[in-house]
C-alpha positions as YAML, in Angstrom:
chain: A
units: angstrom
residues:
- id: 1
  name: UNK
  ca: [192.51, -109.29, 207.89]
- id: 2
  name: UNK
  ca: [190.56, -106.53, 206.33]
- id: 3
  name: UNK
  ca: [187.38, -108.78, 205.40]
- id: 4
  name: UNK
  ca: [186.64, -109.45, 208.92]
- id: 5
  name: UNK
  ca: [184.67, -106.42, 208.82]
- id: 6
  name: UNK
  ca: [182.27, -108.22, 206.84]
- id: 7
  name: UNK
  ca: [182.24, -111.54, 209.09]
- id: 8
  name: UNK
  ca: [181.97, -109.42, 212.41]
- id: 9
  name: UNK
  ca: [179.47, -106.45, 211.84]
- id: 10
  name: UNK
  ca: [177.54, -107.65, 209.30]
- id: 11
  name: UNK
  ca: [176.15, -110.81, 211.11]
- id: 12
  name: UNK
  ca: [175.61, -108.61, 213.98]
- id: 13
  name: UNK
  ca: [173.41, -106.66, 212.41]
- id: 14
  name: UNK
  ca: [171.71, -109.40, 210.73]
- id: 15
  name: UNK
  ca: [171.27, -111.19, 214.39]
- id: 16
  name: UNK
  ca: [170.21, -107.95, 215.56]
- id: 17
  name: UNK
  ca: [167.22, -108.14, 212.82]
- id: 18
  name: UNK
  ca: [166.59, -111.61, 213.24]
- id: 19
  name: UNK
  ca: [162.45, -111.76, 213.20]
- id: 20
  name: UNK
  ca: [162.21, -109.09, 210.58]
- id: 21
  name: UNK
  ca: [160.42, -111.78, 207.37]
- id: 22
  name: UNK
  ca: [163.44, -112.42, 205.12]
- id: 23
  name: UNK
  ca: [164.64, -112.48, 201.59]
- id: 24
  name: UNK
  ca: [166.17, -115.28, 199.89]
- id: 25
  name: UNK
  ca: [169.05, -113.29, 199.40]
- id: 26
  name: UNK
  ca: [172.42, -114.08, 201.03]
- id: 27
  name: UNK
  ca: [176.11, -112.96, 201.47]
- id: 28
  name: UNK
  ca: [179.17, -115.30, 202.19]
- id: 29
  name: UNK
  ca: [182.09, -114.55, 203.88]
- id: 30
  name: UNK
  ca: [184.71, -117.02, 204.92]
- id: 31
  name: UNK
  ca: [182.98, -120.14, 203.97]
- id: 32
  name: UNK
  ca: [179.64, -118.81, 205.50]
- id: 33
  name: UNK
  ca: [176.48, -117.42, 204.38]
- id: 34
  name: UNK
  ca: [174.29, -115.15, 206.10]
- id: 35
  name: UNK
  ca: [170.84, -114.62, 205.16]
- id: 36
  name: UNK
  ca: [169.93, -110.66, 204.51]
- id: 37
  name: UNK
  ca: [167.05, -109.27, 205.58]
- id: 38
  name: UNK
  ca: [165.59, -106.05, 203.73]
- id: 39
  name: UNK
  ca: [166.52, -103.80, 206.20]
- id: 40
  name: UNK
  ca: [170.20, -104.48, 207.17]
- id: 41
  name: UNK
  ca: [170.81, -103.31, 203.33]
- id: 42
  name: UNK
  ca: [169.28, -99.94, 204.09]
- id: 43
  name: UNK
  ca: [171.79, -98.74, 206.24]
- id: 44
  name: UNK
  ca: [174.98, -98.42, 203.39]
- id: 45
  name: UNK
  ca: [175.85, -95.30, 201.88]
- id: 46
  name: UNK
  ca: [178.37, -93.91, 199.57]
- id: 47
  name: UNK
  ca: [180.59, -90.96, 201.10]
- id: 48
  name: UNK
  ca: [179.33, -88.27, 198.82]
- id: 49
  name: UNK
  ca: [175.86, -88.95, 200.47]
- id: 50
  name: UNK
  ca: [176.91, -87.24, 203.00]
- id: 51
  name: UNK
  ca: [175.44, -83.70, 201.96]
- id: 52
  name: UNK
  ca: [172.67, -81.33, 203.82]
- id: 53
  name: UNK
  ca: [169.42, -81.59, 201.54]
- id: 54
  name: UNK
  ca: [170.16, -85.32, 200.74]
- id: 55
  name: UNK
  ca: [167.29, -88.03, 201.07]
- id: 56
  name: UNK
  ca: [167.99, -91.73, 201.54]
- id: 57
  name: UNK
  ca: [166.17, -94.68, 202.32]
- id: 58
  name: UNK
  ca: [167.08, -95.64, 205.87]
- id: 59
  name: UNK
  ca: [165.60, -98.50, 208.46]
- id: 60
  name: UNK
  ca: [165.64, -97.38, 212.28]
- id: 61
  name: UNK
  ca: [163.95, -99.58, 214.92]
- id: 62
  name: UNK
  ca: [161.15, -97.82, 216.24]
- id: 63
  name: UNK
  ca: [161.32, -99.66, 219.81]
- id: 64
  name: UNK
  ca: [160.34, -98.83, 222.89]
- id: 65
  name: UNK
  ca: [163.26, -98.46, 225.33]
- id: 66
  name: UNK
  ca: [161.17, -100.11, 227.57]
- id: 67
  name: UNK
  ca: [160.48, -102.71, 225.79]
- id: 68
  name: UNK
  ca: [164.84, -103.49, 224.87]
- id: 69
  name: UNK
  ca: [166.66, -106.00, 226.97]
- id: 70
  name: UNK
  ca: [167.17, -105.41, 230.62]
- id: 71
  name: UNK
  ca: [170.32, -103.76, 231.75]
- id: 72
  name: UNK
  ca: [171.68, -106.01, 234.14]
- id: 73
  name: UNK
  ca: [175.09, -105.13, 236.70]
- id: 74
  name: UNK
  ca: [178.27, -106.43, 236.27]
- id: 75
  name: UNK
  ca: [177.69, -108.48, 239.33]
- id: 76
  name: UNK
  ca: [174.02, -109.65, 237.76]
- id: 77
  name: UNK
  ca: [175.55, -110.60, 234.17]
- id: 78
  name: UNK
  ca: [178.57, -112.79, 236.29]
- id: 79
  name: UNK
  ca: [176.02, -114.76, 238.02]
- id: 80
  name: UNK
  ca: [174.68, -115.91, 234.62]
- id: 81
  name: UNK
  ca: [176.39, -118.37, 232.78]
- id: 82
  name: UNK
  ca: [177.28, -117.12, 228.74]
- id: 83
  name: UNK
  ca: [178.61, -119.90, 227.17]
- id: 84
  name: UNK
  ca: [176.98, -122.10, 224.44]
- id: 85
  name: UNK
  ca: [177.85, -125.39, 226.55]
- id: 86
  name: UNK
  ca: [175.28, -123.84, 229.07]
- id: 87
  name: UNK
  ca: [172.75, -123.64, 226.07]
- id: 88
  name: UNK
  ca: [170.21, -126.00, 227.38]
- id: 89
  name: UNK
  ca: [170.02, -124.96, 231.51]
- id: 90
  name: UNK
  ca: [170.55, -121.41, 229.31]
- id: 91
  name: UNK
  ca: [166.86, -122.04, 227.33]
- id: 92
  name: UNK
  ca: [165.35, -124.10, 230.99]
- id: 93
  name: UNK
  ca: [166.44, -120.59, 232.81]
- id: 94
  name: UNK
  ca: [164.93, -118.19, 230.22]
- id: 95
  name: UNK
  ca: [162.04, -120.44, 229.61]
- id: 96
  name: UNK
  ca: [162.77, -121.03, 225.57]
- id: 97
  name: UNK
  ca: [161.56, -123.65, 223.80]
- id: 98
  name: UNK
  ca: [164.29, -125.55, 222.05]
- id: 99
  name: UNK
  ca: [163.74, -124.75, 218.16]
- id: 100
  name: UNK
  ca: [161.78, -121.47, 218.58]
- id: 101
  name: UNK
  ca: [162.92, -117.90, 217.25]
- id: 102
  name: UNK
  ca: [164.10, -117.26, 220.97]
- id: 103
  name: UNK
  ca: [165.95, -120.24, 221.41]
- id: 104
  name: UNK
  ca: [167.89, -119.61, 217.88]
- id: 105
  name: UNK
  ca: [168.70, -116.33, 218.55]
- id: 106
  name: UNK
  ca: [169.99, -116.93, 222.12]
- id: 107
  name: UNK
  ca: [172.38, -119.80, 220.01]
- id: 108
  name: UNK
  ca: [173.41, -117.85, 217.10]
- id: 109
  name: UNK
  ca: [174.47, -114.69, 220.07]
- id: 110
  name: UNK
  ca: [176.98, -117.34, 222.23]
- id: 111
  name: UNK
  ca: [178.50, -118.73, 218.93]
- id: 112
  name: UNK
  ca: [179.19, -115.10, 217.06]
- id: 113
  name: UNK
  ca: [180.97, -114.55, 221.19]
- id: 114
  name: UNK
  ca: [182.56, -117.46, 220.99]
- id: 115
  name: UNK
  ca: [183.99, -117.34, 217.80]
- id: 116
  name: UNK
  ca: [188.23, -116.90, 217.28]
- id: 117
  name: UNK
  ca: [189.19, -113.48, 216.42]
- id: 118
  name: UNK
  ca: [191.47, -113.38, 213.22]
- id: 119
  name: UNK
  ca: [194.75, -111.77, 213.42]
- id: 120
  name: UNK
  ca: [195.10, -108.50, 214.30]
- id: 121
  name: UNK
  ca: [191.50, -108.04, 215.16]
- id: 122
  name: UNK
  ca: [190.47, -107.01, 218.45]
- id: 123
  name: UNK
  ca: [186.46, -108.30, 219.25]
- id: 124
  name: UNK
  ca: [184.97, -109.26, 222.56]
- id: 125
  name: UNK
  ca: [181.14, -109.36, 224.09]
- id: 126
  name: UNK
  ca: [180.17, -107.22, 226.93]
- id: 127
  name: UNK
  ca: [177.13, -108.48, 229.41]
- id: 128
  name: UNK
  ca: [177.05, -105.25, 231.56]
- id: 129
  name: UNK
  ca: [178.04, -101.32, 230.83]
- id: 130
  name: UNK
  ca: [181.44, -101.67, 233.47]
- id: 131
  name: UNK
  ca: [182.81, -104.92, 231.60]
- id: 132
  name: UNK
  ca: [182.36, -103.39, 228.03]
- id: 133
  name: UNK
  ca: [184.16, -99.60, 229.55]
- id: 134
  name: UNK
  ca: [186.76, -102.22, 230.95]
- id: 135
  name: UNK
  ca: [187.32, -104.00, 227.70]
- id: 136
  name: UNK
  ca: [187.28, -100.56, 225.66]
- id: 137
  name: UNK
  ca: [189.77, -99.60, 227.91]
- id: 138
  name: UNK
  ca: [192.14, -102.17, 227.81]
- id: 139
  name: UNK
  ca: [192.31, -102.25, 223.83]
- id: 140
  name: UNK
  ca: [192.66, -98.43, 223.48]
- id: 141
  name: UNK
  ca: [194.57, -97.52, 226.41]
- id: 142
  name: UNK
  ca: [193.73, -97.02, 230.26]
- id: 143
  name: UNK
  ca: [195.06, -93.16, 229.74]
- id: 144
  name: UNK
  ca: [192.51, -92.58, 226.34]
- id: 145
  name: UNK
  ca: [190.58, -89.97, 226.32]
- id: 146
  name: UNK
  ca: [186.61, -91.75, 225.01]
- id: 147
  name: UNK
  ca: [183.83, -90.19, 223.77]
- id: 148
  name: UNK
  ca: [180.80, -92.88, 223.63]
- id: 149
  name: UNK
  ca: [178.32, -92.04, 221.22]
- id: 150
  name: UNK
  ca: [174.98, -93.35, 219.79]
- id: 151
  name: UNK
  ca: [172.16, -92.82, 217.40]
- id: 152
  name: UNK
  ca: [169.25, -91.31, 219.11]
- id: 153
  name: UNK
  ca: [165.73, -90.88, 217.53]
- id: 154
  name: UNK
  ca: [163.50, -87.63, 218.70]
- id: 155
  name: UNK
  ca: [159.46, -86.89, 217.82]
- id: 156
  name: UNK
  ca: [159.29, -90.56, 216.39]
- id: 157
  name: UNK
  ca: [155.88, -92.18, 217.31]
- id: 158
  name: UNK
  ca: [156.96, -95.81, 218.68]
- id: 159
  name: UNK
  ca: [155.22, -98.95, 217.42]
- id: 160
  name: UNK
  ca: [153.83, -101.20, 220.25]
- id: 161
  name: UNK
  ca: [153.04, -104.48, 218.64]
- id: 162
  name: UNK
  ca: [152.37, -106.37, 221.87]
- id: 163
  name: UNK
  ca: [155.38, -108.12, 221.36]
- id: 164
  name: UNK
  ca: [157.91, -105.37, 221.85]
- id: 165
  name: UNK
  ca: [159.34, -106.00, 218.60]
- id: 166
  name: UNK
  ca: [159.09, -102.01, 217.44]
- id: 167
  name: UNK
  ca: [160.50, -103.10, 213.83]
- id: 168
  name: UNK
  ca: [159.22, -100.02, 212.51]
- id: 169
  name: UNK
  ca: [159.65, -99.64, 208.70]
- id: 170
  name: UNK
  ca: [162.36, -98.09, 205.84]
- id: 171
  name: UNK
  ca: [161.79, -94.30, 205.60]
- id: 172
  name: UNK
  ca: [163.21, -91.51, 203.29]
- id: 173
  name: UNK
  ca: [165.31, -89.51, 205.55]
- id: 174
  name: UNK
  ca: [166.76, -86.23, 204.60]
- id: 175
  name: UNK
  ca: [170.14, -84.73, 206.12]
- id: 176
  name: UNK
  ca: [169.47, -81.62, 207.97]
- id: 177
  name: UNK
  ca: [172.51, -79.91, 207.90]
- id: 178
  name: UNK
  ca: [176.29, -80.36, 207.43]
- id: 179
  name: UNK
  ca: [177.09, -83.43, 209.07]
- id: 180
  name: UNK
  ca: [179.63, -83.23, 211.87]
- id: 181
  name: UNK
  ca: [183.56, -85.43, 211.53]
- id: 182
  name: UNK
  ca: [184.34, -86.77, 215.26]
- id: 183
  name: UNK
  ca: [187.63, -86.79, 214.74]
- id: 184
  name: UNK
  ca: [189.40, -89.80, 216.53]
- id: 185
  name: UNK
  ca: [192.26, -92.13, 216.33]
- id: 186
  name: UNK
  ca: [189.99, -95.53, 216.45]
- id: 187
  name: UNK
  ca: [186.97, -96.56, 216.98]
- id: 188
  name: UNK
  ca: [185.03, -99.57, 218.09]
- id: 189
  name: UNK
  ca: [181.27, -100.36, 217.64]
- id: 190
  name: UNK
  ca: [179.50, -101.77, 219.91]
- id: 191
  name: UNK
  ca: [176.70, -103.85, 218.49]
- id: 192
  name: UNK
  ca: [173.47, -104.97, 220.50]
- id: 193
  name: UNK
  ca: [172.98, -108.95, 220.27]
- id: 194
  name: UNK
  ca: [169.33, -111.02, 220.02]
- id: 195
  name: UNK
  ca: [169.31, -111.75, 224.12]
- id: 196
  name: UNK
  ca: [167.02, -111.70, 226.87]
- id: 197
  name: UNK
  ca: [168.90, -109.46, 228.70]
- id: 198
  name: UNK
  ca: [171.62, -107.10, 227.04]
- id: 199
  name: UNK
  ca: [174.80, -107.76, 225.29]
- id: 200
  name: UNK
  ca: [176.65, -106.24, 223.09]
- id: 201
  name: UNK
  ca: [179.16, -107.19, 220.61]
- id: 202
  name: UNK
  ca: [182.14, -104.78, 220.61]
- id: 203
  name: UNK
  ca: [184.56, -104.73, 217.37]
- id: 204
  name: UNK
  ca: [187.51, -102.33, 216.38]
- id: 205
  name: UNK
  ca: [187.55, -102.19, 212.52]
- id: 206
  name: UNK
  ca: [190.54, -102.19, 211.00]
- id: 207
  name: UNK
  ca: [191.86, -99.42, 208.20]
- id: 208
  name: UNK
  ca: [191.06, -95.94, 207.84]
- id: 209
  name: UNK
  ca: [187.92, -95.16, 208.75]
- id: 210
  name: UNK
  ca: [185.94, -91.33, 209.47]
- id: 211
  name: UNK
  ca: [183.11, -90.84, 211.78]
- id: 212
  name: UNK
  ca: [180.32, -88.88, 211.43]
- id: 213
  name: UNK
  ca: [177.19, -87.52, 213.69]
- id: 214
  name: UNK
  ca: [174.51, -86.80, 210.66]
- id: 215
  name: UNK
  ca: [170.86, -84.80, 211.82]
- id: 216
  name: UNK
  ca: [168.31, -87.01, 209.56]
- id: 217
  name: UNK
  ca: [164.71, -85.72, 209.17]
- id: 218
  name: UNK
  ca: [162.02, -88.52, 208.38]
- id: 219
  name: UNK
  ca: [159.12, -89.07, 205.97]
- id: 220
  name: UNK
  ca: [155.59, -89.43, 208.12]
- id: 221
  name: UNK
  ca: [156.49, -90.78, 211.61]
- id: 222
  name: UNK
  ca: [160.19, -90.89, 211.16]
- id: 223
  name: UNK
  ca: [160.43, -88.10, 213.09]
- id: 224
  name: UNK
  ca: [164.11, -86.47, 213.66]
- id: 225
  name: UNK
  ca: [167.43, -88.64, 214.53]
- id: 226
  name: UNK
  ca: [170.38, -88.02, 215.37]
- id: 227
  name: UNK
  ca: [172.54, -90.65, 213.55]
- id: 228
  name: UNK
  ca: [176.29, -91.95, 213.86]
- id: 229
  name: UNK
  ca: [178.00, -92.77, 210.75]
- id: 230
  name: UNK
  ca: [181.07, -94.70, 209.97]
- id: 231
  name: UNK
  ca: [182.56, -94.68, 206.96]
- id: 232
  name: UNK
  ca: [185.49, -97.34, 205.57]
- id: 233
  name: UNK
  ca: [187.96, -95.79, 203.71]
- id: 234
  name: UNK
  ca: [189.74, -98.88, 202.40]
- id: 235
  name: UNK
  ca: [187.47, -101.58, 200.80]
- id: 236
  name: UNK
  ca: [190.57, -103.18, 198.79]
- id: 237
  name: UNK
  ca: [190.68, -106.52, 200.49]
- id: 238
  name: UNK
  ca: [187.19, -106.71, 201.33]
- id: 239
  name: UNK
  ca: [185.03, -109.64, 200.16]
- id: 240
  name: UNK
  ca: [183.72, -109.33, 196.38]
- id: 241
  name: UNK
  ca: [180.36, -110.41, 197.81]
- id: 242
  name: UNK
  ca: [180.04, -108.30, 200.64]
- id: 243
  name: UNK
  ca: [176.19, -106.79, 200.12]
- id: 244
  name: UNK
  ca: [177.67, -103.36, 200.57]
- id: 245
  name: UNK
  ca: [179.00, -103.61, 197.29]
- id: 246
  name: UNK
  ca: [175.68, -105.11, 195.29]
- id: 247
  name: UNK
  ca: [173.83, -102.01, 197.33]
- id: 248
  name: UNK
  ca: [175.83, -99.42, 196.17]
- id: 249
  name: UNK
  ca: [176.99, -101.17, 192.93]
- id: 250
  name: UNK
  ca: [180.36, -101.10, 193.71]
- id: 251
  name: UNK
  ca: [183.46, -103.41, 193.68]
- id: 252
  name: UNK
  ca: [186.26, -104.02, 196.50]
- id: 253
  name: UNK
  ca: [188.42, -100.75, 196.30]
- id: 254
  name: UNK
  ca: [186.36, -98.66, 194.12]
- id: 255
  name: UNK
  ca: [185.20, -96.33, 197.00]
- id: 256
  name: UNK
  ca: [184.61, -95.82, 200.46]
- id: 257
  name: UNK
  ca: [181.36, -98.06, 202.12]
- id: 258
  name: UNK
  ca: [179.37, -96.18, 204.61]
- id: 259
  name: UNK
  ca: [177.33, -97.47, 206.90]
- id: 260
  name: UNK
  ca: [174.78, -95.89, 209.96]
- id: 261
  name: UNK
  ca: [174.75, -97.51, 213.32]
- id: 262
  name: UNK
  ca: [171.38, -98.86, 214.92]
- id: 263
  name: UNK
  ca: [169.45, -97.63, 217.70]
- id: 264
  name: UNK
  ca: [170.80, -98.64, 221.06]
- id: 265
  name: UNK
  ca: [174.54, -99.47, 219.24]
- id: 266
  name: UNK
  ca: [177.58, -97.69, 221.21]
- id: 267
  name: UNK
  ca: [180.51, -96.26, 219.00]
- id: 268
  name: UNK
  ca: [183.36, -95.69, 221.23]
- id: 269
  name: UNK
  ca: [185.68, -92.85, 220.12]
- id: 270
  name: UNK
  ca: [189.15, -92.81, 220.96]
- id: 271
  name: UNK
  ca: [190.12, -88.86, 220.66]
- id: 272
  name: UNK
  ca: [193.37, -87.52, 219.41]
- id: 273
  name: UNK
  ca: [195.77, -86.27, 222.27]
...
């Protein structure tokens, strides 16, 4: 139950980076393999990282929030079918091509929705801000106290590529100051999907896990972001081939994996009473 980190988030953030050119290197989980794109391997970190005056190599999408996936209503998102045995009028509505980049993405989103959460795990997809807050609530509690939080770049000079891809580039970031512990009972990261309008995929990790907000300071154009940080506390029963481990040259309960969220994720704090 404790690998399905690995076969929920990691995917996601490989979907996530989907027209990024890729590597030939891959990770399995389950019976499935993944292919890893350069990026998505910038974003682990060991605990002890976590120190003001620290660099790291980090990737952050440098896109244009006007150029992200449409925000559409709960009523909006309803009207649209999001099912995979709508795929085809899916593509005819949002004008894909069956086969292209689009197309694939749009396919590989409904089937990591659609797929059977393990036991124990808690995982859903969210087409509209008042269905994810209704979800969140359900699986934490109507009376929780949340605190939504996010990584937020300042100063950075966005990259217009005429495509609105923004991929931007790895940069050496340094940690400003002391980074901050949310503290929090549980926590569930909500992960933006490959779409043409926006959806997230929402997932409560399981096992100890601390929270961070870390200041970062880029090389160049990197400018100054404010990151959030999760950090796994239990790796025991993870995968042996989880690329966490190859990045930071670790093995399944040797250490706590690390890992910043995206631009434009959500991390959903449930506070202490």
């Amino acid at each position: 139950m404790a690998a399905s980190w690995t076969r929920i988030l990691l995917p996601a953030l490989l979907l996530a980076l989907l027209l990024i050119p890729r590597t030939t290197a891959t990770a399995s989980d389950h019976g499935r393999r993944e292919t890893i794109d350069p990026p998505s391997v910038s974003i682990f970190f060991n605990i002890d990282d976590l120190k003001p005056g620290n660099r790291m190599p980090i990737y952050f999408s440098n896109k244009k929030p006007s150029n992200s996936p449409h925000l559409l209503s709960k009523q909006e998102s309803d009207s649209i079918p999001f099912s995979s045995s709508h795929l085809e009028s899916l593509l005819e509505l949002f004008s894909f091509s069956r086969g292209s980049a689009h197309a694939r993405a749009v396919e590989s989103t409904l089937t990591l929705c659609e797929l059977e959460p393990m036991a124990g795990e808690t995982k859903f997809c969210a087409t509209s801000l008042e269905s994810m807050l209704d979800s969140v609530r359900s699986s934490f509690g109507d009376q929780t106290q949340l605190r939504a939080l996010a990584t937020t770049t300042h100063s950075a000079r966005p990259v217009d590529d005429g495509l609105g891809s923004g991929l931007g580039s790895v940069r050496n970031y340094t940690i400003l100051k002391e980074p901050e512990q949310i503290l929090t009972r549980k926590v569930m990261g909500c992960h933006t999907m490959p779409y043409p309008y926006l959806v997230y995929y929402c997932h409560r990790p399981t096992g100890e896990t601390k929270l961070f907000r870390v200041l970062l300071g880029g090389e160049g154009d990197g400018g100054v972001v404010e990151a959030v940080a999760l950090c796994h506390m239990d790796t025991s029963k993870w995968d042996r081939d989880n690329p966490s481990f190859r990045v930071l040259k670790m093995v399944p309960g040797e250490g706590p994996v690390c890992h910043f969220f995206p631009r434009f994720d959500i991390v959903w704090a449930a506070l202490p009473v």
